[in-house]
C-alpha positions in Angstrom: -4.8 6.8 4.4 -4.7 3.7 2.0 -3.1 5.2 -1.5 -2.2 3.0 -4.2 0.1 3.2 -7.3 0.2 1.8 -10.6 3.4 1.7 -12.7 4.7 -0.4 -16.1 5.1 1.2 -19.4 2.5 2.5 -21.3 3.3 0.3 -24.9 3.6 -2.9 -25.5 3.7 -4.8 -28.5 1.8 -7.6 -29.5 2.1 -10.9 -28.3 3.7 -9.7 -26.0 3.7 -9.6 -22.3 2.2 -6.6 -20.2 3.5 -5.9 -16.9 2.2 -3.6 -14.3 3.3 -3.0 -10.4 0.9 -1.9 -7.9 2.6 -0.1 -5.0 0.2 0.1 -1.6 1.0 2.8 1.0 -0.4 3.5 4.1 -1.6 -0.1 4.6 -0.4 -3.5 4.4 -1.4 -6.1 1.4 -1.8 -8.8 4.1 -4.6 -7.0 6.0 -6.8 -9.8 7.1 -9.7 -10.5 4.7 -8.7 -7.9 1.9 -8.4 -8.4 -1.9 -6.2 -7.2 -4.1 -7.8 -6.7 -7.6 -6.4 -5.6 -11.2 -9.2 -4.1 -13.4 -9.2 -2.4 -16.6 -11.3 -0.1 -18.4 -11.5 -0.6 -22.4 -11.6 3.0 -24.3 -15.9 3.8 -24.4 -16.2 0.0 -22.6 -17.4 -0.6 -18.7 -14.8 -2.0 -16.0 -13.8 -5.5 -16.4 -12.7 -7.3 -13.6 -9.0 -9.1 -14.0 -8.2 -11.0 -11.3 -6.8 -10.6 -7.5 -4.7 -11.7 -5.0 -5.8 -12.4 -1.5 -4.5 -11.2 1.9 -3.1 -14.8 2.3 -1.4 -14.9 -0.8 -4.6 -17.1 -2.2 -5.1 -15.8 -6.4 -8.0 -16.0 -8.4 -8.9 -14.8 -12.0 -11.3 -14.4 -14.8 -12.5 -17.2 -16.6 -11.9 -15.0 -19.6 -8.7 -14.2 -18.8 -7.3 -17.0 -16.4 -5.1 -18.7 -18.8 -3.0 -15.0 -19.5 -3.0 -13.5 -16.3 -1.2 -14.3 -13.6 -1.0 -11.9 -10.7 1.8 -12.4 -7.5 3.3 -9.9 -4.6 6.2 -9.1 -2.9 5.0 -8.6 0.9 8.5 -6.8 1.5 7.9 -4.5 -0.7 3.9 -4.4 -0.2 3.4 -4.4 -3.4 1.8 -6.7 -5.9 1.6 -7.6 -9.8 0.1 -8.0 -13.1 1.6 -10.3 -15.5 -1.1 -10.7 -19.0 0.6 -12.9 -21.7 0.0 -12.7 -25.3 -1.6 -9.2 -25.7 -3.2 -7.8 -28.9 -4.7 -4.4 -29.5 -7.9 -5.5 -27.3 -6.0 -5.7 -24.4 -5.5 -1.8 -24.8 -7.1 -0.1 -21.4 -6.6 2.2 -18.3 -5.4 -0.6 -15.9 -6.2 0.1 -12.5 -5.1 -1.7 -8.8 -7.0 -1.9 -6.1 -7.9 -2.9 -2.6 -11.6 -4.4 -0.6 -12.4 -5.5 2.1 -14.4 -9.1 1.8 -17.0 -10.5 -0.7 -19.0 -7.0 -0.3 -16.1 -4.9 -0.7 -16.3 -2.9 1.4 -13.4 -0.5 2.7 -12.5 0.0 -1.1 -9.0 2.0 -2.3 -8.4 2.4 -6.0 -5.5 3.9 -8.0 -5.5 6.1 -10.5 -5.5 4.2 -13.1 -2.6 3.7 -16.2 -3.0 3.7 -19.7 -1.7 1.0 -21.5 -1.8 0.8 -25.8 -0.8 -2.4 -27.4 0.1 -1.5 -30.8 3.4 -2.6 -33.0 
């Protein structure tokens, strides 16, 4: 069974940088066709969608938030990261990782989800 882990503290300060680890068990990150995704969940706001990583090592994210976010992985470790740059308070959210299979996703594994506050 696919699990998947989020860790990184729960504060950060203002400008700035948030950092959260995804660790996948159970599977492999470079499972053909599969996407590794970082999405959050503003307090009493829908999911937004962050960015991902490809089985191949390919990344793509948001056009909101491309120019913050960059996301990498350690395929020793099967794990893989979020790096978001010059946070403010509206950056605050339950981050989650997860895992699909293809453009449909299909096959999909989630985490549970960490909070994360940006506050001074």
């Amino acid at each position: 069974q696919v699990q998947l882990q989020e860790s990184g503290p729960g504060l950060v300060k203002p400008s700035q940088t948030l950092s959260l680890t995804c660790t996948v068990s159970g599977g492999s990150i470079t499972t053909t066709y599969y996407y590794w995704s970082w999405v959050r969940q503003p307090p009493g706001k829908g999911l937004e969608w962050i960015g991902y990583i490809f089985y191949s090592g390919s990344t793509g994210n948001s056009p909101t938030l491309k120019n913050r976010t960059s996301i990498s992985r350690d395929t020793s470790k099967n794990q893989f990261t979020l790096q978001l740059s010059s946070v403010t308070p509206e950056d605050t959210a339950v981050y989650y990782c997860a895992g699909w299979l293809g453009y449909a996703r299909a096959d999909d594994y989630w985490g549970q989800g960490t909070q994360v506050t940006v506050s001074s």
